[in-house]
N, C-alpha and C positions, 0 to 999 in steps of 0.2 A: 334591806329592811332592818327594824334596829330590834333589840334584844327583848321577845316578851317578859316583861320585869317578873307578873302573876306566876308564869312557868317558874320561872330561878327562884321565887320567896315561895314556891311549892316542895321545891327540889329540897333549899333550905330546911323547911319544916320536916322533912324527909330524914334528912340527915339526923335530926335531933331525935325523933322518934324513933329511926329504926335501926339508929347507931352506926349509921355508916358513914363514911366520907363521901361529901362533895364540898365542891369549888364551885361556887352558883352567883353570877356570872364568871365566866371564867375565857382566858383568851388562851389560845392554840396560837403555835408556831406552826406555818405551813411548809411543805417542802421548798417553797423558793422564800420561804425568811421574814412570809410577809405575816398577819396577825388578824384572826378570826377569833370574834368573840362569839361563843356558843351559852344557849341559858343555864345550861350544866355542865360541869365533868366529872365521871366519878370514877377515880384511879381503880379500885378492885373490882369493877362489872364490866362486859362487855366483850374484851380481850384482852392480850398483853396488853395493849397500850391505851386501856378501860374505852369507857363509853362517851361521847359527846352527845350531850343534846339540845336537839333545836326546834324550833318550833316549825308544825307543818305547812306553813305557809312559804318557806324560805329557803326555796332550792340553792340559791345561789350561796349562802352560806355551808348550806349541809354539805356541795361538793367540794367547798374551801376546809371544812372541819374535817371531811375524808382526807382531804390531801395531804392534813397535818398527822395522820398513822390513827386515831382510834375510830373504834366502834362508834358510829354514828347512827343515834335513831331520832326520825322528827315526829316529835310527839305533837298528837290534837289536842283542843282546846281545853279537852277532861282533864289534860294535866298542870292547867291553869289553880286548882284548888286539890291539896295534898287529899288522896286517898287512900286508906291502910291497905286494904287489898286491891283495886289498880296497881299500885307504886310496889307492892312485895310480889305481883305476878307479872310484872312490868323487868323487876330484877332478878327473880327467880329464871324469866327470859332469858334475859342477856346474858346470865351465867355468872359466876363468881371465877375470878380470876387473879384473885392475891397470895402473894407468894408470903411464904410464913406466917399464915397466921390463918386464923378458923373464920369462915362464915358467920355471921347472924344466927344467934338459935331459931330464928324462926324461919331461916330459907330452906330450901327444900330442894331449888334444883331444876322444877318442875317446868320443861318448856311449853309455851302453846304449840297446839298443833290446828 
């Protein structure tokens, strides 16, 4: 399935507003060498090895994005269209995970439960 574009110009818009880093499309290296395009990636969320993301329609990449070491979530349609709070409770989820340097003043940390 090929790369929802709306998701990654979401993520985009994301990036600018909420000061953070992503790579939107962005291609992963998998553990056998081979190359997965995911509609984000964003080095300080997720885990060590930040977050991928992909749209939820598209198993077959999300377990190729796994294989490449990050945090993978497949997000629905809603995040076809950037949201202030979806997209900060979205991140505040996945956790912050950058080494030397401070969080967003406006994340919080706050997981769903």
């Amino acid at each position: 399935m090929a790369v929802d574009v709306d998701v990654s110009l979401a993520w985009k818009e994301a990036a600018v507003r909420l000061g953070i880093r992503v790579l939107a499309p962005h291609e992963l290296v998998t553990s056998d060498g081979s190359l997965v395009t995911v509609e984000a990636y964003l080095p300080d969320f997720g885990g060590p090895s930040g977050a991928a993301v992909v749209s939820m329609e598209d198993e077959v990449r999300a377990k190729l994005a796994s294989a490449a070491g990050p945090y993978v979530s497949q997000v629905s349609s809603a995040y076809r269209v950037f949201d202030d709070a979806l997209f900060r409770e979205t991140l505040d989820d996945w956790g912050w995970h950058a080494t030397g340097s401070a969080p967003p003043p406006w994340y919080t940390g706050s997981v769903w439960s």
